[in-house]
C-alpha positions as CSV (number, residue, x, y, z in Angstrom):
1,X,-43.3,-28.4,58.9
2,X,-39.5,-29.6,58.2
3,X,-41.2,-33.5,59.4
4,X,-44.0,-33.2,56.7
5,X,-41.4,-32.0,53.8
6,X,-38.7,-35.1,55.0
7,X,-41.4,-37.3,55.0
8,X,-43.0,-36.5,52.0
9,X,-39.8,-36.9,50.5
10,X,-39.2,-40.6,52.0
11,X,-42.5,-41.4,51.1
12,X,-41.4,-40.7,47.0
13,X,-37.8,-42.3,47.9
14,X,-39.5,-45.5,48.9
15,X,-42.1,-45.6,45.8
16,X,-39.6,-44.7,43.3
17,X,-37.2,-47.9,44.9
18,X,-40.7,-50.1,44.1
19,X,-40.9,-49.4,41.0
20,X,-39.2,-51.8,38.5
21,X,-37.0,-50.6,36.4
22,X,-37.4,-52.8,33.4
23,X,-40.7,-52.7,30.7
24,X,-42.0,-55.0,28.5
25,X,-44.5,-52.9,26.0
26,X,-46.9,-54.6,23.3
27,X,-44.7,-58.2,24.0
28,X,-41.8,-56.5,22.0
29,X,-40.5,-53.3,23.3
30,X,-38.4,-53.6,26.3
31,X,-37.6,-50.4,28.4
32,X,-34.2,-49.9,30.6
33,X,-35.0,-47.0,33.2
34,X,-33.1,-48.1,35.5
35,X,-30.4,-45.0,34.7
36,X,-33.5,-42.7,34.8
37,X,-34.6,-44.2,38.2
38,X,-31.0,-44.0,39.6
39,X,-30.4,-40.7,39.0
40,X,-34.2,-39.7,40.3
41,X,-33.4,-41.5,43.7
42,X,-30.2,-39.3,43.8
43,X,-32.3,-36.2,43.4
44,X,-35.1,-37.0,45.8
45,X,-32.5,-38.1,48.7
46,X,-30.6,-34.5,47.9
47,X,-33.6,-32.9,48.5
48,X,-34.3,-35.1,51.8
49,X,-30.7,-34.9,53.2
50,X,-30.9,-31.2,52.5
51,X,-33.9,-30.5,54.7
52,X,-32.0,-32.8,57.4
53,X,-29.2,-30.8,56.6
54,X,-30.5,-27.7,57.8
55,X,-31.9,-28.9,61.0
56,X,-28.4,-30.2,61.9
57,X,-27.0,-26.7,60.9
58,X,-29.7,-24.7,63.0
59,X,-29.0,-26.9,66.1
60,X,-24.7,-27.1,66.2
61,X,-25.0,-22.9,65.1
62,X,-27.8,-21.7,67.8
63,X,-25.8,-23.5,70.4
64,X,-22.5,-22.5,69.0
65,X,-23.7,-18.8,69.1
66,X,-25.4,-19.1,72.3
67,X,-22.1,-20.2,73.6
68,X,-20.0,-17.3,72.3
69,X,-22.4,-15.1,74.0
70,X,-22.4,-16.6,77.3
71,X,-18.4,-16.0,77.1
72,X,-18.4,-12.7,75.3
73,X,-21.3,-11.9,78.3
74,X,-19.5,-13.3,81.4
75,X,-16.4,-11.4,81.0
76,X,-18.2,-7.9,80.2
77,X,-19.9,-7.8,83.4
78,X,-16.5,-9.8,85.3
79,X,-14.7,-6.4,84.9
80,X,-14.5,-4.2,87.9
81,X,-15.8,-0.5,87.1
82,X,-14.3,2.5,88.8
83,X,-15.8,5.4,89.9
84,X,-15.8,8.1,86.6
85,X,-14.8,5.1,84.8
86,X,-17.5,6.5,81.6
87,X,-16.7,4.1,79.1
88,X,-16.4,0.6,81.2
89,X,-19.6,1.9,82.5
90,X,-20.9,2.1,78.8
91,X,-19.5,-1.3,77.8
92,X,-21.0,-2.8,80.5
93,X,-24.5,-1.2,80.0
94,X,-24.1,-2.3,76.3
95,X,-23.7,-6.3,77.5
96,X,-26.8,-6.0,80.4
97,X,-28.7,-4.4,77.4
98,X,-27.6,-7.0,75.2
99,X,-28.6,-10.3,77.9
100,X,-32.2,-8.3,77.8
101,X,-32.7,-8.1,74.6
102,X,-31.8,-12.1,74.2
103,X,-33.6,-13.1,77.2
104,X,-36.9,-13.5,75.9
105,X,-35.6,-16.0,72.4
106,X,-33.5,-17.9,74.4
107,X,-35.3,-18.6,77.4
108,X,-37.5,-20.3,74.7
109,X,-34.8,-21.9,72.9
110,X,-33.9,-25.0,73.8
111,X,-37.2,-27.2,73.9
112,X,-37.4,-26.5,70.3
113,X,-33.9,-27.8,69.8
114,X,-34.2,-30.8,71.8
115,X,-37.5,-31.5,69.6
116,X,-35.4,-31.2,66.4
117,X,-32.8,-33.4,67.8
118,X,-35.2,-36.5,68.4
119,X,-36.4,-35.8,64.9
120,X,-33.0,-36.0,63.1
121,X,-32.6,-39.1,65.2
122,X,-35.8,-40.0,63.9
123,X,-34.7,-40.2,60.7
124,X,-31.2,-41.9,61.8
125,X,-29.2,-38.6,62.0
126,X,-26.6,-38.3,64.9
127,X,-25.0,-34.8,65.9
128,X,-21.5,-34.6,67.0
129,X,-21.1,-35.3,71.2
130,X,-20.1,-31.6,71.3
131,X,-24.0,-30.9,71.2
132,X,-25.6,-32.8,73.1
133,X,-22.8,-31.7,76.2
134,X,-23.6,-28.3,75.3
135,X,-27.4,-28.9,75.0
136,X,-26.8,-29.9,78.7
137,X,-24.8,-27.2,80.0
138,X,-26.1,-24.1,78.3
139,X,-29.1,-24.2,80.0
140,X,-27.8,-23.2,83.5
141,X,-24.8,-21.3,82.0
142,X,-27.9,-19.1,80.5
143,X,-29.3,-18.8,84.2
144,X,-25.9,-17.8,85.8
145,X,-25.6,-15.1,83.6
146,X,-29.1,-14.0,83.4
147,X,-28.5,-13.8,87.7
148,X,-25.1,-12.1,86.9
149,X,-26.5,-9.5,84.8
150,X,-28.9,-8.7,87.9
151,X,-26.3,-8.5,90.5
152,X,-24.1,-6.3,88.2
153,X,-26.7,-4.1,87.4
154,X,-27.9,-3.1,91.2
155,X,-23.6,-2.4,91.7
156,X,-23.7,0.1,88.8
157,X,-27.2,1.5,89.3
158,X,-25.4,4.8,91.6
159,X,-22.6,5.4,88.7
160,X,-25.8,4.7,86.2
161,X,-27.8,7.2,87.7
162,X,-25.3,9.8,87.5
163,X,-24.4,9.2,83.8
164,X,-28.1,9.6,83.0
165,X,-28.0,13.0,84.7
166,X,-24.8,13.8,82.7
167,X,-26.9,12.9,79.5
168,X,-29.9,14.4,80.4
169,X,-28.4,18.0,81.0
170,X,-26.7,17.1,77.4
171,X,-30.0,16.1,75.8
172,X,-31.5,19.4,76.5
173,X,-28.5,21.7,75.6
174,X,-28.7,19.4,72.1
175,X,-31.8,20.5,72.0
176,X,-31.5,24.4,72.4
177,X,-28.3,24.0,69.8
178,X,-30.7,21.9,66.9
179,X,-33.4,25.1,67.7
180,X,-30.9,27.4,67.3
181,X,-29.4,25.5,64.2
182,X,-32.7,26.1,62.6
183,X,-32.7,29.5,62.8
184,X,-29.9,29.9,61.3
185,X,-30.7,26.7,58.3
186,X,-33.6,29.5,57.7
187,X,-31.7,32.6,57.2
188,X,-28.7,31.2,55.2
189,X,-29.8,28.2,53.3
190,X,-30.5,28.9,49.8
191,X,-34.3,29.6,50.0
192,X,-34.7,32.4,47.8
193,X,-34.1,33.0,43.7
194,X,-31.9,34.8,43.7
195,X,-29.3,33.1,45.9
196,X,-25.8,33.4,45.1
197,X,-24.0,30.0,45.1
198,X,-26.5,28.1,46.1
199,X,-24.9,24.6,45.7
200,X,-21.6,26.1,47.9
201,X,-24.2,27.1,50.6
202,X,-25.9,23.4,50.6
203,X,-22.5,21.9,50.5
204,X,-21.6,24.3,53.7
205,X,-24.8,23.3,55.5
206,X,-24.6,19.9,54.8
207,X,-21.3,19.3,56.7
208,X,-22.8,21.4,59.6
209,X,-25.9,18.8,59.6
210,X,-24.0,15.8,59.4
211,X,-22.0,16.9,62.8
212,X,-25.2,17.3,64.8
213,X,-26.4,14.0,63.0
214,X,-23.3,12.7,64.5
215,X,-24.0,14.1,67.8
216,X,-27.6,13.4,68.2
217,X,-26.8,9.3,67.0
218,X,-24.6,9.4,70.1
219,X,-27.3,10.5,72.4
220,X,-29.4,8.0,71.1
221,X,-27.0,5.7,71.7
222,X,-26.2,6.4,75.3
223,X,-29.5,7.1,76.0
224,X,-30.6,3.6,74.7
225,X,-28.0,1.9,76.9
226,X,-29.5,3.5,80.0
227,X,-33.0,3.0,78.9
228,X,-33.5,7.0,78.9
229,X,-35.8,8.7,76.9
230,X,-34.6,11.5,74.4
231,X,-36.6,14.0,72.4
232,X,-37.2,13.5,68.8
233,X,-34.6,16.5,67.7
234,X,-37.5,17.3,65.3
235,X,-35.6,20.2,64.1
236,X,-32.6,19.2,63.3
237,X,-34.0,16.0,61.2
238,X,-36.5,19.0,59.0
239,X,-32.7,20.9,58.1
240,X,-32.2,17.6,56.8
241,X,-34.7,17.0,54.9
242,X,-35.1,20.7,53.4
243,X,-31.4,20.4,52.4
244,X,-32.4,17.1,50.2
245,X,-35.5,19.4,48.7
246,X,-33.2,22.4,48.0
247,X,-30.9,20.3,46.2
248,X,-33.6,18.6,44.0
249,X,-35.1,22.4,43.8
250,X,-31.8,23.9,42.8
251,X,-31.2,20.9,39.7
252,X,-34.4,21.8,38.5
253,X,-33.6,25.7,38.5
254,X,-30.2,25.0,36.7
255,X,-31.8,22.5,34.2
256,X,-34.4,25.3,33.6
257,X,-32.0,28.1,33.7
258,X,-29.3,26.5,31.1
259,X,-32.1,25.3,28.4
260,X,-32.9,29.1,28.9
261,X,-30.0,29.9,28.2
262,X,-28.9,28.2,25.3
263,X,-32.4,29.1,23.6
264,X,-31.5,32.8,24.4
265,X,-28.6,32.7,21.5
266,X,-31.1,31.9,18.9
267,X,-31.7,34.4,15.9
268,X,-34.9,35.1,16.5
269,X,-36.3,34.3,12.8
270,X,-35.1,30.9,13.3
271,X,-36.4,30.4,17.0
272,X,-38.6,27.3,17.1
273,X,-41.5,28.6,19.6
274,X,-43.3,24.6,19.4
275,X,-40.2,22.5,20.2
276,X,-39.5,25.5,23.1
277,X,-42.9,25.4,23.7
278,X,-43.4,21.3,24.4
279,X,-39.9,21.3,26.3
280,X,-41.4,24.6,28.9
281,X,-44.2,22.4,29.4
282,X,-42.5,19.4,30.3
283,X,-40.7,21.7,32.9
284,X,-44.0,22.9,34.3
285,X,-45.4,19.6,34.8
286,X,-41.9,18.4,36.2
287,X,-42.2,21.8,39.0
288,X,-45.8,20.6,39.8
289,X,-44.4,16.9,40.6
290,X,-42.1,18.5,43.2
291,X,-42.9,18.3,47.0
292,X,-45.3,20.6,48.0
293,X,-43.2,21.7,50.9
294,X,-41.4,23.0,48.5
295,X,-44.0,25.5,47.5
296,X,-43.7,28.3,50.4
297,X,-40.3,29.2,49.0
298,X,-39.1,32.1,47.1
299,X,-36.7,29.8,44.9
300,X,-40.0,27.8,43.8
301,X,-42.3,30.6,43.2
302,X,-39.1,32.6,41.1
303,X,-38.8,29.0,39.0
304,X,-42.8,28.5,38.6
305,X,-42.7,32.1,37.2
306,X,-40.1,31.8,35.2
307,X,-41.1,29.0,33.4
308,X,-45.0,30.7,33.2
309,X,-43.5,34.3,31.9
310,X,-41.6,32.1,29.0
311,X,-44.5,29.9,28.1
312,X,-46.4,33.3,27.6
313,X,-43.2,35.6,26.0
314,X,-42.9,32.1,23.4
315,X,-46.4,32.6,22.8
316,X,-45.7,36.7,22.1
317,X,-42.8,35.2,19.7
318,X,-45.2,33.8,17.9
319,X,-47.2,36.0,17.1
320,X,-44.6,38.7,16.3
321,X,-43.3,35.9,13.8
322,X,-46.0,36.8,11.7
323,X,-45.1,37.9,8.5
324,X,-47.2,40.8,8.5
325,X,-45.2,42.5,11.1
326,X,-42.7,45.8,9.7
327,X,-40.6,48.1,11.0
328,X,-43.0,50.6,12.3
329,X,-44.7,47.5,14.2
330,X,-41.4,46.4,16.1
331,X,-41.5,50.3,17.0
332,X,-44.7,50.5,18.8
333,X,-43.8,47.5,20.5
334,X,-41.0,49.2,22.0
335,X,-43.0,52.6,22.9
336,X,-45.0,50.1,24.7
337,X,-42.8,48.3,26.5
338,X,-40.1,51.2,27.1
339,X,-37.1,48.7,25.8
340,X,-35.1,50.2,23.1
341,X,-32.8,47.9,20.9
342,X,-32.5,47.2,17.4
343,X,-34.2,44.9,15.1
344,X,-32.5,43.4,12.4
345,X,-31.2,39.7,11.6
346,X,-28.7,39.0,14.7
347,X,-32.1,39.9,16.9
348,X,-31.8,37.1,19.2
349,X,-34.3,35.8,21.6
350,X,-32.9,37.4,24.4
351,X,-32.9,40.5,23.1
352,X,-37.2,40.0,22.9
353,X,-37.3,38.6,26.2
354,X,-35.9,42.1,27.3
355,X,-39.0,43.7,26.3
356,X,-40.6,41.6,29.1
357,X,-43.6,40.5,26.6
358,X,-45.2,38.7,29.2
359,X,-46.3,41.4,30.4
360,X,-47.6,42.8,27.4
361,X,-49.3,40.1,26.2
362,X,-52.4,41.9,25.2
363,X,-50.0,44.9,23.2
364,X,-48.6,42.4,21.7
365,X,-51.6,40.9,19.6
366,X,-53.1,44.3,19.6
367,X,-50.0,45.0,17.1
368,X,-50.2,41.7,15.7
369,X,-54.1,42.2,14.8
370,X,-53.1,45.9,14.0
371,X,-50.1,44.7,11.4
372,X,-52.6,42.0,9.8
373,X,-55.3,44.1,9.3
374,X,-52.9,46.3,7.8
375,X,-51.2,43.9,5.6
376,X,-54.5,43.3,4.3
377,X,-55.0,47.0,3.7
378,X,-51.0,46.9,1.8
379,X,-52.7,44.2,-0.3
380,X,-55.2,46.2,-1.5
381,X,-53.5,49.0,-2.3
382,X,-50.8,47.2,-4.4
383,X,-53.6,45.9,-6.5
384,X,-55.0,49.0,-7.1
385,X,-51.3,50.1,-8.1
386,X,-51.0,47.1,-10.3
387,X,-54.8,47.5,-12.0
388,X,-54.5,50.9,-12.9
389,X,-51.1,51.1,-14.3
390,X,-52.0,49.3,-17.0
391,X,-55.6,50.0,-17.3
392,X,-55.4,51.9,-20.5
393,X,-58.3,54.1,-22.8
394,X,-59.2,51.9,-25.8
395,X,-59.9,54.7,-28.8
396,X,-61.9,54.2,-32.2
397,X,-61.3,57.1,-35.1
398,X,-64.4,59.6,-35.7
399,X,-65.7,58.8,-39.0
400,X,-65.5,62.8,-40.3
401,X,-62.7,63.4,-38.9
402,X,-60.2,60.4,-37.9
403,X,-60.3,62.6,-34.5
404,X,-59.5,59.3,-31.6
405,X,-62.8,59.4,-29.4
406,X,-62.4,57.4,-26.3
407,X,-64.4,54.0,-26.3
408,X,-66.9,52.8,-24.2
409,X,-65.0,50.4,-21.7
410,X,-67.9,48.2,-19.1
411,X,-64.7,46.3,-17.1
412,X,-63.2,49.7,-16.5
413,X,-66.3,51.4,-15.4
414,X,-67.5,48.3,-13.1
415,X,-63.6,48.2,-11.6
416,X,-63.5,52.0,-11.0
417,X,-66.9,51.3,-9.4
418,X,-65.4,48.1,-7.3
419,X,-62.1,50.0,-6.3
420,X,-64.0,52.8,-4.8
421,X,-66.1,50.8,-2.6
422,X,-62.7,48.9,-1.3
423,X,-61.4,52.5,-0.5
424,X,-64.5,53.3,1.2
425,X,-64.2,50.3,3.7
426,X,-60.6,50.5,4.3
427,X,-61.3,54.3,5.5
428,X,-64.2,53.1,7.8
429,X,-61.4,50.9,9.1
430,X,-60.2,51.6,12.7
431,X,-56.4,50.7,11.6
432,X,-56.1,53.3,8.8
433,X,-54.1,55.4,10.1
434,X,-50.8,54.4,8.3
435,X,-52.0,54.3,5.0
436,X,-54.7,57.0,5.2
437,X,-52.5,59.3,3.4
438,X,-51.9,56.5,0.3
439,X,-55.8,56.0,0.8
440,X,-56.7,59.4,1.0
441,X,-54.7,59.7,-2.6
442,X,-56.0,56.9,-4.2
443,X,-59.8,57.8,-3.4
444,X,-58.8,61.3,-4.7
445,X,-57.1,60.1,-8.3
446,X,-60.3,57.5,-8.4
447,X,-63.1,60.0,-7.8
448,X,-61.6,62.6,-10.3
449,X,-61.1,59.4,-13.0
450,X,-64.9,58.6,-12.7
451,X,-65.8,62.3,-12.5
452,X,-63.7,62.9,-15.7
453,X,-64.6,60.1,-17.4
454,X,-68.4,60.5,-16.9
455,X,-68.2,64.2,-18.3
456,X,-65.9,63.0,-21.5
457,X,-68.7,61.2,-22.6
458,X,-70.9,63.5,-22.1
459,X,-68.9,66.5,-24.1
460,X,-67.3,63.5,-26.6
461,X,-71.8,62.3,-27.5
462,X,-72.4,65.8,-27.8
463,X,-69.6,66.7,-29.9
464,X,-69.9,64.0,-32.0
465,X,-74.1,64.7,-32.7
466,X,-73.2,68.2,-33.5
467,X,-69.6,68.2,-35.4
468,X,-71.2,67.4,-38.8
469,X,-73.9,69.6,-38.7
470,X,-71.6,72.8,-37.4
471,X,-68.8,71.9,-39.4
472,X,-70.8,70.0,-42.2
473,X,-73.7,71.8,-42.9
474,X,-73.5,75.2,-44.7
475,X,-77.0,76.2,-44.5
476,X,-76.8,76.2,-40.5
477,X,-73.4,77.8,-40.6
478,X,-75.3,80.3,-42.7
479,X,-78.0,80.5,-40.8
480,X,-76.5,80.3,-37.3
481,X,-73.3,82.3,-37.8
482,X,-72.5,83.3,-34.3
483,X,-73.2,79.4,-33.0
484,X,-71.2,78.4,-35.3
485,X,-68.6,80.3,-35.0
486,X,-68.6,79.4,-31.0
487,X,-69.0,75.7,-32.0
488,X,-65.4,75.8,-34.0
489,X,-64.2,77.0,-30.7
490,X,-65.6,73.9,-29.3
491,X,-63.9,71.7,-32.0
492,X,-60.6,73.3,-32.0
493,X,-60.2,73.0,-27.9
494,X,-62.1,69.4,-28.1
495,X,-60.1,67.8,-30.7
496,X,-56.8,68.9,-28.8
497,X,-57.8,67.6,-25.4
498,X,-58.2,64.0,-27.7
499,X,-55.4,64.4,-29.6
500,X,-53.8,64.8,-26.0
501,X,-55.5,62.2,-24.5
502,X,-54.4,59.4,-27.3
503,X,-50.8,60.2,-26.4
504,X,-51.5,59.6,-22.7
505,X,-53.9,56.0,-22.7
506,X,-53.2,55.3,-19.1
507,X,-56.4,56.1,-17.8
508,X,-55.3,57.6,-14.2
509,X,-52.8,60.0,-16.0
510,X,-54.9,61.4,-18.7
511,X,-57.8,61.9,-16.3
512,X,-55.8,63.6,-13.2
513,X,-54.1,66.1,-15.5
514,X,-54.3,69.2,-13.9
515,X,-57.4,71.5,-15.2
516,X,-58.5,68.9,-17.1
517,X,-62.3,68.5,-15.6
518,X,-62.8,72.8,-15.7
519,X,-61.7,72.8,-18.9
520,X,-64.7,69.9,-20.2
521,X,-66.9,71.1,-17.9
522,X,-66.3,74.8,-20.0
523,X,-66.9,73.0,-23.4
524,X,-70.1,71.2,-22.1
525,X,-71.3,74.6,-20.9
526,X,-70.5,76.0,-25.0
527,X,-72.0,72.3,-26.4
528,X,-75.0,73.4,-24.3
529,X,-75.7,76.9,-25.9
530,X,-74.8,75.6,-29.4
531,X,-77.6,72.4,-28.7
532,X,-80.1,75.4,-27.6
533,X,-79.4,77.4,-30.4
534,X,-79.8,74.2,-32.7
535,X,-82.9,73.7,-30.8
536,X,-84.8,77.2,-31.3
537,X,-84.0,77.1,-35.0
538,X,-85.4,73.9,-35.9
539,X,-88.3,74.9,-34.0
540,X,-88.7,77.7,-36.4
């Protein structure tokens, strides 16, 4: 590969040096390139010397290395080892382990160099003498220690044995110390919610891992020297990793638990339920992305909770935001919740999220529904209160007698009509309760209006038709004495309740005064006999 990229680049070298440097163009342009083609033989021959470059450096360096080694090698396994002698035994194991694990590269090592050696002089490129004598030598030097490493590893096989005995016994009481570890991890590392301190406890259990890490890397590191194998210490690497998922459980709990808290401050009337709303979400989807390991723990469930009871309590916020809701509403809530506080301006969120309202989700828009329904009903009524106090009588003069006779009204009759069928429905209405009395009242002052009304006509016709021939007519006062008589009764108590009535025009006043329907119903009775008597005589 190196052989195809140098010769490729020759093969340009040599083409470019062909070419002439000097053009003649249409017989009168001449062209100097012979700067271009200079400094484009320079680049070429960089990029060939480089390639040959690199051979040279991977020939002088692997031998160089090689060399080292072989030293580095011999006088490791020249030492003499005593008996109990644990760490010459070690730094010997380490060199035999460390021949091994070269064997295999360099026994295949230096026909490839040789190769690349003929090729660099190929291409006219000499190495120092210093390689060539150690391209002779290192290949036995290589043998002699490769035999070395054999004889010195039958001499320490006895003290070898007995160190892996040693390390065996220490493997397996390891092993009882990373199960008991565990047990312990499970009991006093922050697992649940409700954890005091739970950062001081990670801190505290993460020294403690970091020792046994410490511990079980030098097993592994013993036991790789004398080629033992070791058990995985599977417990001990799970503490681990569930101290990394606490701690990136725990951030998440503290992140939730501060937004909480700063949102808690807010005056209720001012809370913003969609920005808190889009932010719990995010939090939601940010618990789901956690590792499902995570899941089994108290700490998880008490933060998925959390963040589910204040999606719902914002969504209770909301709704208790309405405008519709009044005192009496904020005091049902609390009878059914059983959380007592007061409700004024300085209500802050926390102060609602001490009613719990996600667990009275449904209460809550049962009063929500309730305080609509009744605002609606409020409405009403404050119409009515606003038509009829200034729904006044209109009055026109009697003709005879100037008496004021109440007119004939169609929009007050057809809106006494209309307001009576709004009080009917509101009664049939399941959330009357609160305004039943004020109902109750209204449909009373109403009914006696249309009632009184309906019989002033009645007595005011008759009256009328019979005034000017009682009062007008001499021969029937002549010839009805007694009728007569009775009907100046009738005129006398008649004109007064008009007279009356003129100085009240409101209509609900002058109809609800107290007595008032007996005492036309009375004069109706008399306008009857007098009509009867007026009757029989004409018939005559």
């Amino acid at each position: 590969q190196f052989k195809e990229q140098i010769d490729s680049y020759e093969k340009i070298y040599e083409e470019i040096s062909r070419m002439e440097p000097v053009n003649i163009f249409d017989c009168w342009m001449r062209v100097d390139a012979q700067p271009f083609k200079s400094a484009l033989l320079n680049v070429v021959k960089r990029w060939s010397l480089m390639f040959k470059q690199h051979l040279i450096d991977h020939v002088t360096n692997s031998l160089a290395d090689l060399d080292e080694f072989i030293k580095v090698a011999e006088r490791g396994l020249s030492k003499q080892l005593k008996e109990g002698d644990y760490n010459g035994l070690v730094e010997i194991m380490g060199h035999l382990m460390a021949v091994k694990e070269r064997q295999a590269s360099t026994d295949e090592l230096f026909e490839p160099l040789k190769q690349t050696i003929e090729l660099l002089k190929a291409y006219d490129q000499e190495l120092p003498d210093e390689v060539y004598k150690q391209l002779e030598e290192l290949p036995e030097k290589w043998n002699n220690i490769k035999k070395m490493a054999i004889t010195v590893k039958q001499h320490v096989a006895p003290l070898q044995a007995n160190e892996v005995t040693l390390l065996r016994r220490n493997c397996a009481t390891f092993d009882v110390e990373q199960h008991n570890f565990r047990e312990a991890f499970r009991k006093q590392a922050p697992f649940r919610f409700d954890s005091i301190s739970p950062y001081q406890m990670l801190d505290a259990k993460n020294v403690e891992i970091k020792i046994m890490e410490s511990t079980m890397s030098s097993i592994y590191e013993s036991a790789a020297l004398f080629e033992l194998g070791v058990p995985d210490y599977k417990q001990l690497k799970q503490c681990r990793k569930e101290v990394c998922l606490l701690k990136e459980l725990w951030d998440m709990i503290f992140l939730v638990k501060s937004s909480m808290n700063d949102w808690q401050t807010t005056r209720w009337r001012e809370i913003n339920v969609e920005n808190m709303d889009l932010e719990c979400k995010k939090f939601a989807k940010d618990i789901r992305n956690l590792d499902k390991e995570m899941r089994a723990w108290d700490a998880f469930t008490g933060l998925d909770n959390q963040v589910k009871n204040i999606l719902t309590s914002l969504r209770a916020v909301a709704e208790l935001q309405n405008p519709a809701i009044r005192e009496r509403h904020w005091s049902q809530l609390m009878q059914a919740t059983g959380v007592r506080f007061t409700m004024d301006q300085d209500t802050t969120l926390a102060d609602l999220l001490k009613l719990n309202l996600h667990n009275f989700e449904d209460e809550v828009r049962g009063i929500v529904d309730k305080a609509v329904k009744e605002m609606g009903m409020e409405k009403v009524l404050k119409e009515l209160d606003t038509t009829w106090s200034s729904m006044n009588f209109q009055y026109e003069h009697h003709s005879r007698t100037s008496v004021p006779l109440i007119k004939s009204d169609e929009d007050l009759i057809e809106t006494l009509e209309d307001n009576q069928v709004q009080l009917q429905n509101l009664m049939t209405s399941k959330y009357i309760a609160f305004f039943l009395e004020e109902v109750s009242g209204w449909q009373k002052k109403l009914s006696t209006a249309d009632s009184v009304i309906s019989i002033w006509f009645e007595v005011q016709r008759t009256w009328s038709h019979l005034e000017s021939i009682f009062i007008g007519s001499d021969d029937i006062r002549s010839q009805l004495p007694e009728d007569s008589k009775r009907f100046e009764g009738i005129d006398m108590d008649f004109k007064e309740l008009a007279n009356d009535a003129n100085k009240t025009p409101n209509v609900i006043e002058a109809t609800n005064k107290h007595g008032l329907y007996e005492r036309l119903e009375d004069i109706q009775e008399r306008l009857s006999l007098c009509e009867k008597a007026l009757a029989e005589y004409l018939e005559t």
